[in-house]
ROMAR-507235 format. One record per residue (C-alpha): x, y, z; residue in one letter. Coordinates in steps of 0.02 Angstrom, whole numbers, plus 32768, in hexadecimal, padded with zeros to 4 digits. Layout:
XYZa
...
END
This chain:
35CA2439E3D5x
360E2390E3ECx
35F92333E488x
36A522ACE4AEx
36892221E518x
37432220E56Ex
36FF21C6E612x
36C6210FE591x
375C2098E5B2x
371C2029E528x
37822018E495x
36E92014E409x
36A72095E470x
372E2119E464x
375B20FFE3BBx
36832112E382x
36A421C1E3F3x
374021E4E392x
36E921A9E2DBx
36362219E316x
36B822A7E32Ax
36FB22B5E28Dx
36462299E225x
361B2331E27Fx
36C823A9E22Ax
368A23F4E185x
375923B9E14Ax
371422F3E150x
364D231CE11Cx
36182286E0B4x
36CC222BE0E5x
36A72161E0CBx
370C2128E169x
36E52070E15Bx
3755205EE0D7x
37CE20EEE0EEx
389120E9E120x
385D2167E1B8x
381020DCE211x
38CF20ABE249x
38D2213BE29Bx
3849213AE2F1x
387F208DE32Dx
391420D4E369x
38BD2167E3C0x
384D20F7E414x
38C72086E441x
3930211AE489x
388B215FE4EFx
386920D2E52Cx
390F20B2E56Cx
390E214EE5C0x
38692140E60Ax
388E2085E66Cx
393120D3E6A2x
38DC2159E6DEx
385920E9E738x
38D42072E779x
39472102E7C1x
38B3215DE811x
386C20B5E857x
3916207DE8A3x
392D2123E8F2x
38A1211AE978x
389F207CE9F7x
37E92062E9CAx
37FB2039E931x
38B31FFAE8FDx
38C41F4EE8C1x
397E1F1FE8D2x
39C81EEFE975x
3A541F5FE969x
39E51FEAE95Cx
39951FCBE9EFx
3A0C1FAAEA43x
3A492050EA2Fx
39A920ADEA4Bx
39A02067EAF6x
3A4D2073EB1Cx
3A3D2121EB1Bx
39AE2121EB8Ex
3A3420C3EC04x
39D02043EBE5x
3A3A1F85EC1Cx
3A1D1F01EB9Cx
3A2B1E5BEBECx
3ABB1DDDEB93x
3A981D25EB79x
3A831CE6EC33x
3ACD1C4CEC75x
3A5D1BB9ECCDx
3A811BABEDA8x
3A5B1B13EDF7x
3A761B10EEBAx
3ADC1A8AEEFDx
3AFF1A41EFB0x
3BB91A11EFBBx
3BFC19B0F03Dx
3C7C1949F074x
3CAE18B2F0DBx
3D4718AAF12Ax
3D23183BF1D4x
3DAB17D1F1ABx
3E271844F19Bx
3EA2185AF249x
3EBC18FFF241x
3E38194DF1F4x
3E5C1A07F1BCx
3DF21A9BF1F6x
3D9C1AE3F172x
3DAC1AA1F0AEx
3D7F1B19F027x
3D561AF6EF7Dx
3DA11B86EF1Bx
3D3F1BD7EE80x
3D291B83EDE0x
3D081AE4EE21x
3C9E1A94ED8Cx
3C0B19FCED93x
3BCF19A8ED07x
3B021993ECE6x
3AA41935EC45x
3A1D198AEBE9x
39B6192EEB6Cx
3A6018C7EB43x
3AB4195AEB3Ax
3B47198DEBB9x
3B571A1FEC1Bx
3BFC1A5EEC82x
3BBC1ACEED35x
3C2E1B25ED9Cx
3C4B1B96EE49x
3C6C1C47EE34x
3C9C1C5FEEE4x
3CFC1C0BEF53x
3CA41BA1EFD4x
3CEF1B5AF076x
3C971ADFF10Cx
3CC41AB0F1C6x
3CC61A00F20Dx
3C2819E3F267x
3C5F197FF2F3x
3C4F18DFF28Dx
3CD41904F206x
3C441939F17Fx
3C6F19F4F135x
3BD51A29F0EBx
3C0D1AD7F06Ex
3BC31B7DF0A1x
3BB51C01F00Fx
3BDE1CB6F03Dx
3B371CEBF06Ax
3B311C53F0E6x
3AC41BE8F090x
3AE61B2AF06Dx
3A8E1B42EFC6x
3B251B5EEF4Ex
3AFF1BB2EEA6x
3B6D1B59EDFAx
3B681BB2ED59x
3B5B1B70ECACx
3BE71BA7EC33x
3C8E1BA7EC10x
3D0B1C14EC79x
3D6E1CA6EC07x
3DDD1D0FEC1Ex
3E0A1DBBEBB9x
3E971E37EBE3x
3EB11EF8EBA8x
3F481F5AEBB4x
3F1E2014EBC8x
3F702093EB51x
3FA02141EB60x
3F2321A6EB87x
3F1721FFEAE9x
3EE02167EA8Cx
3E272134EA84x
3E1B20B3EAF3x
3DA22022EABFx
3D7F1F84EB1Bx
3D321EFBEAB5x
3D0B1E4DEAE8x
3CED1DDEEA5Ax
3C721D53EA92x
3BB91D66EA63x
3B9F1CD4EAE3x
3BE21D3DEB79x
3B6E1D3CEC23x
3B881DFAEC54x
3B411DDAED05x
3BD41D6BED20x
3C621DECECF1x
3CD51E12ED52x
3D6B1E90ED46x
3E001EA2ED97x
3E851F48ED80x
3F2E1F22ED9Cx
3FBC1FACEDAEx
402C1F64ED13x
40351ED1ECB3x
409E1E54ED30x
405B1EB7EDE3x
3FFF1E48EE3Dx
3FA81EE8EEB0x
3EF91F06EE56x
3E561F6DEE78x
3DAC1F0BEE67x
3D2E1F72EDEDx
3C6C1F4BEE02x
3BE81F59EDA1x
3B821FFCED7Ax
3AE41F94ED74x
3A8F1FB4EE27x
3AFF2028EE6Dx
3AAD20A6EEE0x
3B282137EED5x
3BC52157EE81x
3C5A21BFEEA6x
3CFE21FDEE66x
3D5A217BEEBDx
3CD720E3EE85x
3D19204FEE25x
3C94200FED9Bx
3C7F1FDAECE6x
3BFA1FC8EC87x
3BF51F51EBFDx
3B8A1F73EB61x
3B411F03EAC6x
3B921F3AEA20x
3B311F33E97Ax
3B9B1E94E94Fx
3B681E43E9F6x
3C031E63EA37x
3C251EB0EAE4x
3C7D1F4BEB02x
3CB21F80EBC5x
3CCE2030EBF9x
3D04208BEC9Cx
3CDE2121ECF2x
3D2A21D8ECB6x
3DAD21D0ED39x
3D87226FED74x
3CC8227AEDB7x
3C7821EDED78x
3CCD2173EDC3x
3D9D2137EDACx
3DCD20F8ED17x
3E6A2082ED02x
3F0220EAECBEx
3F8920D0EC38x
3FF72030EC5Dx
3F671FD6ECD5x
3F321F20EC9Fx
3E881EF9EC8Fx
3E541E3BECB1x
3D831E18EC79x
3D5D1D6DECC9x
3CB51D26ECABx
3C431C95EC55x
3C1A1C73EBB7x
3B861C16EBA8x
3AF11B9BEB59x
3A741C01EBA5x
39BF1B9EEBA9x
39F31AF8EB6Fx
3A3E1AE6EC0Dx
39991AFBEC6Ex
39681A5CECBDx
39FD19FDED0Cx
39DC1993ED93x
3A58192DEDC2x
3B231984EDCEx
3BAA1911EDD4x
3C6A195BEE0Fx
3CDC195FED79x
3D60194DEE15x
3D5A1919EED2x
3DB7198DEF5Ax
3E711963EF8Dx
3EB51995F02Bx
3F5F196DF054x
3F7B1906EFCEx
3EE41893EFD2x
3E421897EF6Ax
3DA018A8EFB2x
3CE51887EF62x
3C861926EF61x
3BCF18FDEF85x
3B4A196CEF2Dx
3A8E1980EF46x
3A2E19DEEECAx
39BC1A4EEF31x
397C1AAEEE90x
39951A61EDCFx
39DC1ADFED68x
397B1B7BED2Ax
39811C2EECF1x
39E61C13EC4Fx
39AE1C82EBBCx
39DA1CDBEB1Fx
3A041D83EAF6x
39821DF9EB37x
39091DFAEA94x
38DE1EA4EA31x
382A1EAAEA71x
38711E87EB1Fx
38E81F29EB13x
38791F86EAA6x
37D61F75EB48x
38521F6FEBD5x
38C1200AEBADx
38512089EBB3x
38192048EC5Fx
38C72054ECA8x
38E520FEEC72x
384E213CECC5x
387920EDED65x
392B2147ED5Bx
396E20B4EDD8x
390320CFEE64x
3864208AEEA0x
37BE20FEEEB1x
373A20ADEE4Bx
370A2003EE07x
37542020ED67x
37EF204AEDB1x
37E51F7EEE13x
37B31F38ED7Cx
38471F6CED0Ax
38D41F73ED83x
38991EBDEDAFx
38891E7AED03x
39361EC2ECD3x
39921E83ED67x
394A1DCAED74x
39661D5EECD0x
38E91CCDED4Ax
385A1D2AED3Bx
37EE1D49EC8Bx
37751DBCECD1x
37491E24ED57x
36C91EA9EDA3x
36CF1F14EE2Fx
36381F84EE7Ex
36391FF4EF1Ex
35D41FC7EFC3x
354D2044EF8Fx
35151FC9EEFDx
35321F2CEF62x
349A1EDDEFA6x
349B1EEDF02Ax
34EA1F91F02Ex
357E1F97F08Fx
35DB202AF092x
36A42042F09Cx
36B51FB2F027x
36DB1F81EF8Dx
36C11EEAEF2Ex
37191E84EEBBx
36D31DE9EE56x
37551D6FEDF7x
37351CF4ED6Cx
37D51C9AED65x
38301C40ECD6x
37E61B82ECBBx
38601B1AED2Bx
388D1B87EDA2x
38A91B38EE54x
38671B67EEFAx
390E1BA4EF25x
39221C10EE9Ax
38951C6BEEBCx
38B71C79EF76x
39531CBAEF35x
392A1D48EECBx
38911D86EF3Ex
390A1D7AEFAEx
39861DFAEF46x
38FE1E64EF10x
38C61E82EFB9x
39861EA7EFF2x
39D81EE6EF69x
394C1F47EEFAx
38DC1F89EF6Fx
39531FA5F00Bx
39C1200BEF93x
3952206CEF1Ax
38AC2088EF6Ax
38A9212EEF8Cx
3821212BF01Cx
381120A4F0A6x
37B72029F042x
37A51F78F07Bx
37981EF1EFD9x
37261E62EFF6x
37101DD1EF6Fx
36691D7FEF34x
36661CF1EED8x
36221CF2EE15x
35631CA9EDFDx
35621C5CED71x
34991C81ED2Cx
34621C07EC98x
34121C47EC0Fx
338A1BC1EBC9x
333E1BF1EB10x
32AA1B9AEABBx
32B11BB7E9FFx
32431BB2E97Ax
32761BC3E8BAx
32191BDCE83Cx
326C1BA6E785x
32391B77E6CDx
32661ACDE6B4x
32711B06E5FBx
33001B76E608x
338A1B26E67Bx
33D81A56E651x
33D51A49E717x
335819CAE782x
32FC1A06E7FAx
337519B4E86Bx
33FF19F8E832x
33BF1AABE818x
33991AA9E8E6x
34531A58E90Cx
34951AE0E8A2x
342F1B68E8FCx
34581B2DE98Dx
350D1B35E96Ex
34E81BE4E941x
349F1C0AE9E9x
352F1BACEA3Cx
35B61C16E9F7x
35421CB4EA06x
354C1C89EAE9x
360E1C5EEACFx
36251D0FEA6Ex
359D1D88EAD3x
358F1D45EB96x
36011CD6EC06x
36441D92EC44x
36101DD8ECD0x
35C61E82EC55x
359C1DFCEBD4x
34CA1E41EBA4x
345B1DCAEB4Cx
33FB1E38EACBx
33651DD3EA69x
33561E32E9DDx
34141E25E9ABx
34091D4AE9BAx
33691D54E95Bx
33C11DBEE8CEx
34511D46E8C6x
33BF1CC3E8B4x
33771D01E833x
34181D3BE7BBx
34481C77E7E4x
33F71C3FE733x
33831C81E6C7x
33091BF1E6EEx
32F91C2FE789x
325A1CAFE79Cx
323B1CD9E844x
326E1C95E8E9x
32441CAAE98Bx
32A11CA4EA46x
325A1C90EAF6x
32D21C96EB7Ax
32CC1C6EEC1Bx
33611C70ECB5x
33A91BCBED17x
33F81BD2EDD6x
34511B26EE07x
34151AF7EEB1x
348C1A70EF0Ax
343D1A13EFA5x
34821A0BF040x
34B7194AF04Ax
34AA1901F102x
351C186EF133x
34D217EDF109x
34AC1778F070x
33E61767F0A3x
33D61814F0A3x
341C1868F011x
3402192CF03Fx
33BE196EF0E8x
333E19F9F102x
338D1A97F0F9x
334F1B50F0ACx
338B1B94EFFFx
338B1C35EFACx
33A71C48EEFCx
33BE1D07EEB5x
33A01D32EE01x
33FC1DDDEDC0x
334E1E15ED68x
32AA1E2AED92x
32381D79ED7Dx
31911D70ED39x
30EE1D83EDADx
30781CF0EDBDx
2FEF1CD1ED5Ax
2F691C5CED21x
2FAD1BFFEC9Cx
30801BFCEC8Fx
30EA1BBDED35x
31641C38ED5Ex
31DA1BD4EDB8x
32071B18ED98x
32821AA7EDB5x
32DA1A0BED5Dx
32A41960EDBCx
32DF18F8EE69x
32A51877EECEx
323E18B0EF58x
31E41829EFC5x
320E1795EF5Fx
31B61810EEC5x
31FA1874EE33x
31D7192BEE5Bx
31FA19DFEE2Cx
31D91A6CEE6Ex
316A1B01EE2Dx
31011B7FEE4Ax
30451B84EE7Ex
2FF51BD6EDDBx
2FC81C8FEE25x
30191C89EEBBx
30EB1C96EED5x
30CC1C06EF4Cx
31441B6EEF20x
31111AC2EF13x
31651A1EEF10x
30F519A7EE7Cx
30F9191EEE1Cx
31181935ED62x
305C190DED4Ex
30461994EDB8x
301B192BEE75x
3042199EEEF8x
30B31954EF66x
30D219F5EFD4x
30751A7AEFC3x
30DC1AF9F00Cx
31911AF8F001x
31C51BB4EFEFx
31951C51EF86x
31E21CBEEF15x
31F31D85EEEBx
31DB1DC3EE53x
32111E73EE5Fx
32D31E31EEB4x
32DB1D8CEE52x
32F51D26EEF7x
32AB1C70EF0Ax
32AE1C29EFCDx
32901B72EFF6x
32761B3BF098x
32951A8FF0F2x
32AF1A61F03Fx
32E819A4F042x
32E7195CEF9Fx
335118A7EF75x
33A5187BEEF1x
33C418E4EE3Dx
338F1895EDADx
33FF18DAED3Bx
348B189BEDA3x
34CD194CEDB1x
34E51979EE5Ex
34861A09EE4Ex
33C31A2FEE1Ax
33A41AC7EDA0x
331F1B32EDB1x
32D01B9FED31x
32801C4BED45x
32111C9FECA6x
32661D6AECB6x
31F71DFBECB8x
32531E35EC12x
32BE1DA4EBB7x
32E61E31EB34x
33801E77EB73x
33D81E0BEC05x
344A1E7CEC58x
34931E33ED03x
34D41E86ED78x
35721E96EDF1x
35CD1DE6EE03x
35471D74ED8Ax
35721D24ECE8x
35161CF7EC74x
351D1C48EC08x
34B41BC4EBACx
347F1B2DEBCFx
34791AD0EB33x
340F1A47EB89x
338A1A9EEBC7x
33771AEFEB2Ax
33171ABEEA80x
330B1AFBE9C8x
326D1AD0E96Bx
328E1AD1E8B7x
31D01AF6E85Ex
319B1B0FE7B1x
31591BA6E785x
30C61B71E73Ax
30A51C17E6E2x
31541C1CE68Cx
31531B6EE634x
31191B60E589x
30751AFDE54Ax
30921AA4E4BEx
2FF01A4DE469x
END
């Protein structure tokens, strides 16, 4: 009996399994294919198999959301886990308008600055139009100056990147298949909004909102949802007009107002100029601006591997919040601002305080003060006022960023690679560069040893064997006093680790620090070799102070106190201070700690392998 190979995808492969079959028939015994007209066909049957078989793959691949590689599959996958993809989302800068109208004799009441009022902002030479989506009005303060007031009462008044469009539907009978596509692949879907009027010229019209974060819905509830289409186009539907919510009805007009956008490009603005000043009763006034945060939150399309990790998530928290997961991915899907986040429970906080749960955000580089105040702010009223199921309060902890610092040792054959040994460690260290930027820099981002030192060592075949010791970096930043003379005061620190450090011992310091000036010296600090007492010391190794703190192993925490030390000599404004780990194989940190490299504090030694070169006499 012949055994067929139908699962071998290679070409040469099939056709061998096709040839092997027929040598085996007593019809083709002693048959000479080599030089035979059958090989055509078994070209074309192996072309035809192997057709079949990638088809078969790629079909089977794109129908799981694991594993499908277009978008539009995706797309779909999580779509029907109810699953909202985030659109291309425009940049917000906050803005305080104001202006001055003391010289006017009669000055009016209240001035409002209707929507759509656009500012102009340059980018790397490039320029950028901003503009109000919401009307904004101010009162004379007694001294003619009418500072604008957004409708949540702050003086902080968000502008949006984009263009402002516009798209209208007339709804058929209701027979026909109604189908509402906008066509704009730029379109910001968080800036939609839809308005129902009775017929074409009525001016009467019912406000829909969006599906996205609404708590309940009824048969009288006016929503839409809008959805990505596999050619990146948007489609908007409405309720079923019976229980799920109303739906507009034959002869209503449908108006879709909202921005299309740059998305990141127009991160970073600083400084918004007024395309136009204010006129009231006839006269033009200058509208003064201050920036009070540059412009951030602009981004592309939610990515594949974004939807792919994040939709899953979302269906299991079925829009309500009970566990972290549930924070994590309602968070991450609402807020374009932040890039990561991680939630845990008071019963894993530490300390543990129950009743609580809490939320850590890594934000999008260039994201203000007041953006962030902002969307805690939204999380914390809108998220977890509406969906938490239980009386949960939400606190927020700031990320700690934990540095990863890697000594490196190669081992290569000169013989077999055209590099230097300079350029073989710049090469290896761009390698372990890009390996940080790929694996950490999240807050689950684990460093795993054994998976660098195998990237090592499939780097070149010159390279033999290499070796890694790694150790972990806190940034401590003094407490500066007032004065010039005396550049920090006394004050106590504590600096927590997320793993366990290494004990004392005889010959390795556990804990040691990069140098400042301390008493008109250069000094670090370190530890007493077997003890977990700290010491301030010369780099010859002078002790200056012999007790300046401890630290604990078993919790990773180092304590300094009355620690006064002058000025950095890095010139960073912070001193970093290195800890050998109880286990450096697998770095896995825990609740809000990230993990990154510092390229500085880190070395790669490039040796040869003495054992590998050749001897030539």
């Amino acid at each position: 009996m012949t055994t067929f190979q139908t699962t071998q995808l290679d070409f040469a492969q099939i056709k061998q399994s096709l040839k092997t079959f027929f040598e085996k028939q007593a019809e083709f015994a002693d048959y000479d294919f080599a030089g035979s007209g059958l090989q055509n066909i078994l070209d074309v049957l192996a072309y035809n198999t192997h057709y079949n078989a990638m088809i078969a793959n790629f079909a089977l691949n794109e129908s799981y959301l694991s594993t499908a590689q277009l978008r539009s599959s995706v797309i779909s996958k999580a779509q029907s886990l109810g699953y909202n993809i985030r659109s291309r989302t425009a940049a917000v800068a906050y803005l305080n308008l104001s202006v001055n109208l003391s010289g006017v004799g009669s000055p009016p009441v209240t001035v409002t600055i209707p929507s759509g009022k656009t500012f102009s902002t340059q980018i790397d030479g490039q320029s950028y139009t901003f503009r109000t989506l919401e009307a904004v009005s101010a009162v004379n303060n007694g001294s003619g100056i009418y500072t604008f007031v957004a409708s949540d009462g702050s003086t902080n008044i968000p502008v949006y990147e984009g263009a402002s469009r516009t798209k209208t539907f007339l709804v058929g009978q209701g027979a026909d298949d109604q189908v509402y596509v906008i066509p704009d692949q730029t379109m910001d879907t968080s800036t939609a909004r839809v308005t129902v009027f009775d017929t074409y010229s009525s001016s009467t019209s019912t406000e829909y909102f969006s599906v996205v974060g609404q708590t309940s819905i009824n048969s009288d509830s006016t929503f839409y949802r809008i959805n990505e289409l596999p050619n990146g186009y948007y489609e908007i539907s409405f309720g079923d007009g019976r229980i799920y919510g109303q739906s507009p009805v034959a002869g209503n007009k449908i108006v879709v107002s909202y921005l299309s956008c740059i998305g990141a490009d127009a991160n970073g603005g600083t400084l918004f100029i007024p395309t136009s000043g204010i006129t009231i009763d006839g006269t033009t006034y200058t509208l003064n601006t201050v920036t009070t945060a540059a412009s951030a939150g602009g981004a592309a399309k939610q990515s594949i591997e974004s939807i792919r990790k994040n939709a899953p998530i979302s269906f299991a928290s079925q829009q309500r919040l009970v566990t972290a997961q549930d924070y994590e991915g309602t968070i991450l899907n609402n807020y374009s601002q932040i890039s990561d986040v991680v939630a845990w429970g008071g019963e894993e906080n530490d300390p543990v305080d129950y009743g609580k749960v809490f939320v850590s955000l890594k934000y999008q580089d260039g994201t203000s003060a007041v953006t962030k105040t902002q969307v805690q702010n939204n999380i914390a009223n809108d998220l977890n006022e509406n969906l938490a199921i239980l009386s949960i309060d939400i606190e927020f902890v700031d990320p700690v960023t934990t540095y990863l610092e890697l000594v490196t040792e190669v081992y290569y054959n000169p013989d077999l690679t055209t590099r230097t040994r300079s350029a073989l460690q710049a090469a290896i260290r761009t390698l372990i560069t890009n390996f940080a930027n790929t694996n950490l820099k999240t807050f689950k981002g684990i460093f795993r040893k054994s998976k660098l030192l195998t990237e090592i060592d499939a780097f070149s075949e010159a390279v033999s064997s290499s070796s890694i010791t790694a150790r972990l970096q806190q940034r401590l930043t003094p407490v500066r006093a007032a004065t010039i003379n005396n550049p920090s005061r006394a004050a106590d620190y504590t600096l927590s680790f997320p793993v366990a450090l290494a004990p004392a011992d005889d010959e390795n310091y556990s804990i040691t620090s990069t140098t400042f000036a301390f008493n008109n010296q250069t000094a670090l600090i370190r530890n007493r070799l077997k003890s977990n007492t700290l010491e301030v010391v010369t780099p010859s190794g002078v002790v200056l102070v012999d007790n300046v703190g401890s630290y604990t192993p078993s919790t990773g925490k180092v304590n300094l106190i009355g620690f006064a030390p002058g000025i950095i000599s890095s010139g960073d404004p912070f001193i970093k201070v290195s800890a050998r780990i109880a286990n450096d194989a697998v770095i896995k940190p825990l609740r809000n700690y990230i993990l990154d490299f510092d390229n500085v504090q880190s070395s790669v030694s490039a040796i040869v392998d003495r054992n590998q070169i050749s001897v030539k006499l």
